[in-house]
C-alpha positions in Angstrom: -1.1 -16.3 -20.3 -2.2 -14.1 -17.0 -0.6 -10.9 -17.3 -0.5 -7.9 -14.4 -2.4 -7.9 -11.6 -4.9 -10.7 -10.8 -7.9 -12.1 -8.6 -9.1 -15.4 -7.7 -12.4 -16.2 -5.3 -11.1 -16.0 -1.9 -8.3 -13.9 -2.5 -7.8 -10.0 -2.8 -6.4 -8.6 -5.9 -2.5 -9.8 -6.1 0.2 -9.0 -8.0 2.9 -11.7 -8.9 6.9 -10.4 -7.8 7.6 -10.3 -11.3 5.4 -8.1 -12.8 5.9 -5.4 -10.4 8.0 -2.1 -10.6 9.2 -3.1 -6.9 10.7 -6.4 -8.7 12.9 -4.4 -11.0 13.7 -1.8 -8.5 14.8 -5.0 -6.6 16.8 -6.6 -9.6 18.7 -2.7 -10.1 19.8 -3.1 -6.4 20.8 -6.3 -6.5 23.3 -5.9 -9.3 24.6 -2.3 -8.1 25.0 -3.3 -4.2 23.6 -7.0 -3.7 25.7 -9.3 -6.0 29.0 -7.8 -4.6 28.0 -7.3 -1.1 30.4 -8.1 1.6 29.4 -9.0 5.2 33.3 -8.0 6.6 32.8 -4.2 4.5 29.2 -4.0 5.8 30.3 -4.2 9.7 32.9 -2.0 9.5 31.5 0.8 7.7 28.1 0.7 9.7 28.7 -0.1 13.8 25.2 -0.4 14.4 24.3 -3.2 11.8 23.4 -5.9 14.5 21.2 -3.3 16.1 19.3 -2.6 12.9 19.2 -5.8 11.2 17.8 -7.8 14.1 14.1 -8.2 15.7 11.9 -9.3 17.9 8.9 -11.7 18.2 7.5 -13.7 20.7 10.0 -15.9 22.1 12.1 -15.2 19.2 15.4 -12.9 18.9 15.8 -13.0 15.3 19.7 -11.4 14.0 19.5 -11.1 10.3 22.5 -8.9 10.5 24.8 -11.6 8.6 22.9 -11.7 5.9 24.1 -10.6 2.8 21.7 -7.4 2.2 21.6 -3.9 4.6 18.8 -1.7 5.5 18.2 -0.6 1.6 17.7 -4.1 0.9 15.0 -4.6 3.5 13.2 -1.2 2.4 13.3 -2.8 -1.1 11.7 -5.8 0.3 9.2 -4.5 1.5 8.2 -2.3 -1.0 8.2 -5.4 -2.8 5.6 -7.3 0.0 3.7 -4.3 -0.6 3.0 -4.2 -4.3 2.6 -7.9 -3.9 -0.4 -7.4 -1.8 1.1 -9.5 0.9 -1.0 -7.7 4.0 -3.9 -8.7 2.5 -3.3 -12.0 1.5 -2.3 -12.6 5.2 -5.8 -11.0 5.9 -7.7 -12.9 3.6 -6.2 -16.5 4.9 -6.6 -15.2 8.7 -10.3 -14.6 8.1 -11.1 -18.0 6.9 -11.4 -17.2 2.7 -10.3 -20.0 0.5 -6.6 -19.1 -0.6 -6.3 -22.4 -0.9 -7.7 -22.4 -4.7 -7.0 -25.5 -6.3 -9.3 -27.4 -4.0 -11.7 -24.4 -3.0 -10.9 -24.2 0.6 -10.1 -22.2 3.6 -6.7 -22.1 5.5 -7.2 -22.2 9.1 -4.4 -23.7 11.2 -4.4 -20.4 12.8 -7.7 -20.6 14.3 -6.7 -24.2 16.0 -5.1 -21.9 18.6 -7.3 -18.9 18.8 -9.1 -18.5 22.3 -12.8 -19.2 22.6 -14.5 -16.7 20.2 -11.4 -15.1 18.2 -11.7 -17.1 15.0 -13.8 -19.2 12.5 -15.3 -22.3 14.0 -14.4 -21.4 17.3 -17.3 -23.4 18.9 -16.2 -26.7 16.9 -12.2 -26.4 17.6 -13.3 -26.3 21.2 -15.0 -28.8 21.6 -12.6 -31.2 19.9 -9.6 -29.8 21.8 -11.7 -30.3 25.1 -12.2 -33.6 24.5 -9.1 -34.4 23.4 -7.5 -32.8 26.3 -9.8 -34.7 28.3 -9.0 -37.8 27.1 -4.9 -36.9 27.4 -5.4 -36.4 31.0 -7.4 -39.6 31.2 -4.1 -41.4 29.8 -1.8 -40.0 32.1 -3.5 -41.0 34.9 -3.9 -44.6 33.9 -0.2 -44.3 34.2 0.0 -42.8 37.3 -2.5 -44.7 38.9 -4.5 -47.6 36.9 -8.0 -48.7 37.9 -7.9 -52.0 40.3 -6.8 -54.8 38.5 -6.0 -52.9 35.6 -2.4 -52.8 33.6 -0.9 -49.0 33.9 -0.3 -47.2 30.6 3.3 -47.6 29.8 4.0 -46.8 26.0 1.9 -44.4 23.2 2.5 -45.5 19.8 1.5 -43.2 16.9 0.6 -44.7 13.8 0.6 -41.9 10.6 2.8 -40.6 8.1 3.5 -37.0 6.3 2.0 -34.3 8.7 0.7 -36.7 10.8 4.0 -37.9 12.0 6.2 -35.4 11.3 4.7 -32.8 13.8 4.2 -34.5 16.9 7.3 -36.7 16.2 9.1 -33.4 16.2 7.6 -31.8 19.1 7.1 -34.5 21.8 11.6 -35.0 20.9 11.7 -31.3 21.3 9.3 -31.2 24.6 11.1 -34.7 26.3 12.4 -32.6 29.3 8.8 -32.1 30.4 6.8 -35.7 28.9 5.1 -37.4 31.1 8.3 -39.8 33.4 6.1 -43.0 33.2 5.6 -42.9 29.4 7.0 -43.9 26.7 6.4 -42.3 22.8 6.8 -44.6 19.8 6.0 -43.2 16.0 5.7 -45.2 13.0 5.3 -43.9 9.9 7.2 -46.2 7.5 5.3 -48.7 5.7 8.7 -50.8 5.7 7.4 -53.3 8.0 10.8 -53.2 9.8 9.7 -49.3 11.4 6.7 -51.5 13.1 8.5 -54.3 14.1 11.1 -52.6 15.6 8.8 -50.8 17.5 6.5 -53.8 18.8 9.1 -55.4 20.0 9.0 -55.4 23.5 6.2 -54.0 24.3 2.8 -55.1 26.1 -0.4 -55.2 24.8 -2.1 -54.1 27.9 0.5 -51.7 28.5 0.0 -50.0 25.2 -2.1 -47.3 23.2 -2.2 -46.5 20.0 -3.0 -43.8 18.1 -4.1 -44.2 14.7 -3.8 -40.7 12.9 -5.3 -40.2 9.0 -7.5 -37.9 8.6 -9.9 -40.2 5.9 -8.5 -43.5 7.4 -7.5 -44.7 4.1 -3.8 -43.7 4.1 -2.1 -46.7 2.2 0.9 -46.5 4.5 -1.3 -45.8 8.5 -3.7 -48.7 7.6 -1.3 -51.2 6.7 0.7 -50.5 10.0 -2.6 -50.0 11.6 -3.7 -53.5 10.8 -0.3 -55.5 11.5 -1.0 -53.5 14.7 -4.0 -55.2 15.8 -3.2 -58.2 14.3 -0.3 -58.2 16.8 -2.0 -56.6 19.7 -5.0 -59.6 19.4 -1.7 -62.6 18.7 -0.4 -61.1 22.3 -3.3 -61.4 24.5 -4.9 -58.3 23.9 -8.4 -57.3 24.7 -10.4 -54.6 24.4 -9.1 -52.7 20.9 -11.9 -50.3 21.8 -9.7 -48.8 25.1 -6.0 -49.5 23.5 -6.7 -48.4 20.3 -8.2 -44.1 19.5 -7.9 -42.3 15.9 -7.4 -38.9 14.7 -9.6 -38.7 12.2 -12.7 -37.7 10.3 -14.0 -41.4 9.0 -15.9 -41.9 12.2 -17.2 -45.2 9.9 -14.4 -46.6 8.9 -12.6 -46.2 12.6 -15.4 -47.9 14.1 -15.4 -51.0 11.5 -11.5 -51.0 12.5 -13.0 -51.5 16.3 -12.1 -47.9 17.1 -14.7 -46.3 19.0 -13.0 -43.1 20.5 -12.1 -40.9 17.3 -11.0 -36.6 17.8 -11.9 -35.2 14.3 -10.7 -32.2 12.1 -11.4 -30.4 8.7 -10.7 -30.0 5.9 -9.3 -26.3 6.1 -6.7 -28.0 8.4 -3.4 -28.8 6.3 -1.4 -32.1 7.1 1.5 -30.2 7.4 0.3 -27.3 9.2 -1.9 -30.2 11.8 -0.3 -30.3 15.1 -2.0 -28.0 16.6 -5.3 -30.3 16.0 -6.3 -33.8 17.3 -3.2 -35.0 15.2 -1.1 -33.4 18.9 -3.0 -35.9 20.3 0.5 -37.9 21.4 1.7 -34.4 22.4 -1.6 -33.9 24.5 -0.6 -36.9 26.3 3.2 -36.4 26.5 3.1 -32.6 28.0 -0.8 -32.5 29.8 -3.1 -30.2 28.6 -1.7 -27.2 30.7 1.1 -27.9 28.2 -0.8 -28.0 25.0 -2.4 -25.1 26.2 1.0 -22.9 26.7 1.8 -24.7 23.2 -0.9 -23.1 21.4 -0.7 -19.9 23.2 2.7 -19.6 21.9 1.8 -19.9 18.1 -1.0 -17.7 19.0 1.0 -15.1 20.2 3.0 -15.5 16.9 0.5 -15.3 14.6 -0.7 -11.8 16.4 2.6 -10.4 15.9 2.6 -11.7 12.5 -1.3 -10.3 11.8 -0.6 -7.1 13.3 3.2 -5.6 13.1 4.0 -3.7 10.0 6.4 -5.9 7.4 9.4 -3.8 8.0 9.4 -5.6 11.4 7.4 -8.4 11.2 10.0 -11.2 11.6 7.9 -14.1 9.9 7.7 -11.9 6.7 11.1 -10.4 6.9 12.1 -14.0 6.9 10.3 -14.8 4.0 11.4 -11.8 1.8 15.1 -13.4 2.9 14.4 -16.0 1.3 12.3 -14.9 -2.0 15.9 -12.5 -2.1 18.2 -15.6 -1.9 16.5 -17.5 -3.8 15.4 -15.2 -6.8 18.2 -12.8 -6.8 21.2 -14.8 -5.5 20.1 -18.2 -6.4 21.1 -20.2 -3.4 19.3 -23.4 -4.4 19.6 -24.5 -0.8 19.2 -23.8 3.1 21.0 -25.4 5.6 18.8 -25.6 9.3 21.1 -26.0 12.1 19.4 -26.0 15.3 21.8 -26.1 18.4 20.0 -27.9 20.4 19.4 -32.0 20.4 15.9 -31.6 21.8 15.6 -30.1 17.9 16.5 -32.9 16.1 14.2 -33.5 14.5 13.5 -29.9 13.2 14.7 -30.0 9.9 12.5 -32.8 9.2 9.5 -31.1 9.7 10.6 -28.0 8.0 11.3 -30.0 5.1 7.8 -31.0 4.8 6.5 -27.4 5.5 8.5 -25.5 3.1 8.9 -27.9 0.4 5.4 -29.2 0.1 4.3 -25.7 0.6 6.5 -23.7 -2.2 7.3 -26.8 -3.8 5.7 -25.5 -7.2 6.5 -24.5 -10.9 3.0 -22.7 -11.5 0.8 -19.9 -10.5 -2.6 -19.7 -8.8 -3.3 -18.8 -12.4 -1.9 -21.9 -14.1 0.7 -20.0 -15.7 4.6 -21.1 -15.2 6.9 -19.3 -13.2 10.0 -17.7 -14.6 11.7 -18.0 -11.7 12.9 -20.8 -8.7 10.4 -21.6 -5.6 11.0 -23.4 -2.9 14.6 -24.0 -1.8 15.7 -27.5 -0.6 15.5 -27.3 2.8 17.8 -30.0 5.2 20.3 -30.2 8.3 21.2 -31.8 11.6 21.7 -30.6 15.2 24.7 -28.4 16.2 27.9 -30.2 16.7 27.3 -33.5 15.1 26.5 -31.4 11.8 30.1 -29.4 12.2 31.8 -33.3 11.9 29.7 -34.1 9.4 29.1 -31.6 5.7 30.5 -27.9 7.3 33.6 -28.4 5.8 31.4 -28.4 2.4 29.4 -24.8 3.6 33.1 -23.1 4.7 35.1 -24.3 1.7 33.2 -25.6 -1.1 32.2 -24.4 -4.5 28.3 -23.4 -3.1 27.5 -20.9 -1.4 24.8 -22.3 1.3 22.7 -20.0 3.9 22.5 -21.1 7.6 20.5 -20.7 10.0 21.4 -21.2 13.2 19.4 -21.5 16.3 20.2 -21.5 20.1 18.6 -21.9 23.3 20.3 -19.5 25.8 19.1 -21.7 29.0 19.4 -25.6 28.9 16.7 -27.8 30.2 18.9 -29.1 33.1 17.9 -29.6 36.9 19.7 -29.9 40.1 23.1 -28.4 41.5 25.4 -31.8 42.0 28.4 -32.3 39.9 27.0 -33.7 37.2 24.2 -30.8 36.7 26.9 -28.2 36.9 29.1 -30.8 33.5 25.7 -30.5 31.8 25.4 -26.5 32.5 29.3 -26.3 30.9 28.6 -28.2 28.4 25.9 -26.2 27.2 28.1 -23.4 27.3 30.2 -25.3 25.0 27.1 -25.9 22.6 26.4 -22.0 22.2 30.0 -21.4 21.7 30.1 -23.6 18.8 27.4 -22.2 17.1 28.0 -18.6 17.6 31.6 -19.6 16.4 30.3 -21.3 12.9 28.5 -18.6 12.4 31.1 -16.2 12.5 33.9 -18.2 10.7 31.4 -18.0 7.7 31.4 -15.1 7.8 34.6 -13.6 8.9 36.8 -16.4 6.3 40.6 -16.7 7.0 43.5 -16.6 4.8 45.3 -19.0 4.1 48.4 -17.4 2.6 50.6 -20.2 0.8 48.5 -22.6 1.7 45.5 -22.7 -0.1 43.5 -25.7 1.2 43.3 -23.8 4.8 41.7 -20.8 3.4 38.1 -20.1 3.8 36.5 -17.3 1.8 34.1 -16.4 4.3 31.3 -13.7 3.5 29.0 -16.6 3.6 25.5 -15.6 5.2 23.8 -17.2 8.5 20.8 -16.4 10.5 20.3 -16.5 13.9 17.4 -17.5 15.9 17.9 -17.4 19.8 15.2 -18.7 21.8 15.4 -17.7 25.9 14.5 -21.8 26.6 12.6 -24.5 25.2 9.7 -24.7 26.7 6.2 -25.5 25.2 5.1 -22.0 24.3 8.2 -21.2 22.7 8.3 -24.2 20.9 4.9 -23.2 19.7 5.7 -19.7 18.8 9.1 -21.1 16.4 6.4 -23.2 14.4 4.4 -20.7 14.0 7.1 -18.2 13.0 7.7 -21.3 10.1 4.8 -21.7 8.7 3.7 -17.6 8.0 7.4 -17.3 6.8 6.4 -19.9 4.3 3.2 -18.2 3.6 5.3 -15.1 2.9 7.4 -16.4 0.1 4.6 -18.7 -1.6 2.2 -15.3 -1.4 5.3 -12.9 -3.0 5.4 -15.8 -5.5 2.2 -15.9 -6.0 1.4 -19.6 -5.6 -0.5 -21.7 -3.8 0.9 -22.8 -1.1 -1.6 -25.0 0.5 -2.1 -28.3 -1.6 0.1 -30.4 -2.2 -0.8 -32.5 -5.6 3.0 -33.4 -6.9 2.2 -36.4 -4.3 -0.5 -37.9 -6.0 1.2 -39.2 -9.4 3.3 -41.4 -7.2 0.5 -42.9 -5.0 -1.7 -43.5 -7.8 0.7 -45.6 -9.7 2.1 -47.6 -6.6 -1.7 -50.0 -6.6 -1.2 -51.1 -9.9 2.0 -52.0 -9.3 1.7 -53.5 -5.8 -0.6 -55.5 -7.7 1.6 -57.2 -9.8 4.1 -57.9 -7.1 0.7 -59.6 -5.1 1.0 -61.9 -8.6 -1.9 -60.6 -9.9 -0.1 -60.6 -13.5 0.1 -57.7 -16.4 -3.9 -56.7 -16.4 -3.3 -55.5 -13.1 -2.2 -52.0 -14.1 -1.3 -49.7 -17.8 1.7 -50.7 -19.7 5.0 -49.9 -17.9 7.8 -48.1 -19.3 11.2 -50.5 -20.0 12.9 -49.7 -16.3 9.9 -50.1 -14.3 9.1 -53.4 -16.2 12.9 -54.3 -16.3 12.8 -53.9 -12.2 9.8 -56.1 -12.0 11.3 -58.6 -13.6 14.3 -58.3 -11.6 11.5 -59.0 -8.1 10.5 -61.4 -9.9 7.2 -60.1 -11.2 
């Protein structure tokens, strides 16, 4: 057992939350002021809470003033992110050192957006996002205008899973008031053959790219769907695999045995889940042009400068972080609720999922040692209103206590002035009026008097994100914010936050057992256990 302070290769010295004075400090305040705190008390006896408890970032208005701490909570926080070295863990992943310990490597999703010169491999992130810009522009003119004789683009289909789904599923869903008019985005990720089929159906061979995104080209779930893909596109008339199909990937070998002969590469130091800004935004590339990309990066750029250089006590990526080490330790909320206002966001959540509880999903220490204490929260939601008909009956009135977070966008993605433009614009309205009501009917409760099923405790905490409008570097810049707020709580915790091993068990035990359901009888994997050999039977294997 690792005791006090500690340091691994790649890392500065680092001391785990719980063996720091700031720690208990934190635990006194929490059980003189924290476990009683009241949000309605809290307003009244301070006027200028919102003004205090809320921050800026780029292209983020961040109001933390509903939160169930004050300004002595935050100065304990951050005496807290200072004892836990957090500065210069930042530091030490910015400037390309291997934080990432289990697997000996750098973490360097930030230098995917850097400008020519500012950050490790500057030279090779170039030249891939260069070409790969290059290539995106090539696609959207063989939409606009094919070559003579030629069949125009019509429909991008992205073949990966985990990271390389998740992202530029999110983003291109998030970005559809500025994708390309003539194009249409497909993603398949499922190996349920259903998520292919469903896709294929339709669509034109000549008419069609895909994208084949793994970063070894041996994903089980990508190369089975990639396969069934050609299979199909060849069945359908297609020629040329070479100019309908392009990877993502580093297996320049295996693509090119697929027939692929156009492959973008990246590296190793470049997480799944932190890999949209990399060839893996190839679909974006293509969706939102390269001036797009470009604003898209620059947007997470300027967040990660505001998160490299402005102190803790206003650095809103960390301040978020320390939230959450603070609900999660002190509080215990097992659970955050992400409600973006916004449909363009649906698929948010998702990705945040992945991000956070990949991330901080972990029991153990970069030491080895077991934590004492809860990690990652379970992270999930829906879009504002549908979410308000659906489980916020549960977060006003039921037994848990749940933390929101909302997040708005003040000006909607809406053109013209006719009648139907100026419904749109209302309805909007509407939108932001419903979340800025949930957020304060959690808070603000309401008696019920004799009548107990209409009361609603209230003094249940939300956050507020507001975003000025969705555009592509603002949608960059909220990523960003994401993913060093995840940092945050994974370096207080003292974990590492950058593999992701508690997927491996799974994967490694599916071939054996696909291979007795291909009938190739008991030899083909270990003994089972009675359920899994009990289900087996039931498939008949």
């Amino acid at each position: 057992m690792t005791t006090g302070t500690t340091s691994i290769s790649g890392l500065p010295t680092w001391t785990r939350c719980d063996r720091t004075a700031a720690w208990a400090a934190l635990a006194g305040h929490w059980h003189a002021h924290g476990r009683d705190f009241d949000l309605r008390a809290a307003f009244a006896r301070d006027p200028q809470r919102f003004r205090s408890l809320s921050f800026e970032a780029p292209e983020v208005f961040c109001d933390l003033s509903k939160n169930l701490l004050d300004v002595a909570t935050v100065r304990f926080l951050v005496d807290l992110a200072s004892e836990c070295g957090l500065e210069a863990q930042r530091d030490a992943m910015l400037a390309g050192n291997a934080i990432n310990t289990t697997e000996g490597r750098a973490v360097l999703h930030t230098a995917l957006r850097a400008p020519p010169g500012a950050a490790p491999f500057s030279a090779d992130v170039h030249g891939v996002l260069d070409a790969m810009l290059d290539f995106a522009e090539a696609a959207r003119r063989r939409a606009d205008a094919p070559a003579a004789g030629a069949a125009p683009l019509r429909h991008v289909v992205n073949i990966g899973i985990g990271g390389s789904d998740l992202g530029p599923r999110m983003a291109v869903r998030a970005l559809a008031h500025v994708v390309h008019p003539r194009l249409q985005f497909h993603f398949v990720a499922n190996v349920d053959g259903d998520d292919l089929a469903a896709t294929l159906a339709g669509l034109a061979p000549e008419e069609t790219l895909f994208v084949v995104a793994s970063k070894t080209f041996t994903t089980q779930e990508t190369m089975a769907n990639a396969e069934t893909a050609k299979r199909w596109f060849v069945a359908n008339g297609g020629t040329r695999i070479d100019e309908h199909f392009v990877a993502a990937t580093t297996n320049v070998e295996a693509a090119a045995r697929f027939g692929i002969a156009r492959t973008f590469g990246f590296w190793d130091w470049v997480g799944g889940r932190y890999s949209l800004w990399s060839a893996i935004g190839l679909p974006l590339a293509i969706a939102i042009g390269a001036d797009g990309f470009r604003a898209l990066l620059a947007g997470a750029r300027a967040m990660d400068e505001h998160f490299a250089q402005e102190p803790v006590a206003r650095n809103v990526p960390m301040l978020l972080g320390l939230v959450d080490v603070w609900y999660r330790n002190f509080h215990r909320f097992p659970t955050r609720c992400i409600a973006p206002y916004a449909e363009a966001l649906q698929r948010l959540p998702a990705y945040l999922q992945q991000l956070e509880m990949e991330s901080n999903g972990k029991r153990v220490d970069r030491d080895g040692d077991a934590l004492p204490f809860a990690t990652s929260p379970v992270v999930w939601g829906e879009p504002g209103t549908n979410a308000q008909h659906a489980y916020f009956q549960m977060l006003h009135q039921g037994s848990d206590v749940v933390p929101v977070e909302f997040i708005l966008v003040r000006d909607a993605a809406i053109a013209g002035s006719d009648a139907t433009a100026a419904a749109l614009a209302r309805q909007h309205r509407m939108l932001l009026a419903n979340g800025l009501a949930q957020s304060q009917a959690l808070m603000q409760g309401r008696e019920g008097g004799s009548e107990p099923h209409r009361h609603f405790p209230g003094n249940r905490p939300s956050t507020t994100l507001l975003l000025e409008r969705l555009t592509p570097h603002a949608l960059g810049a909220l990523v960003a914010l994401y993913e060093h707020r995840v940092f945050t709580a994974g370096a207080i915790w003292g974990i590492d936050s950058f593999d992701q091993w508690g997927v491996e068990l799974g994967k490694a035990l599916s071939g054996g057992l696909l291979a007795r359901l291909d009938g190739q009888g008991r030899t083909a994997a270990a003994p089972l256990d009675g359920s899994t050999a009990g289900l087996l039977a039931k498939l008949g294997r």
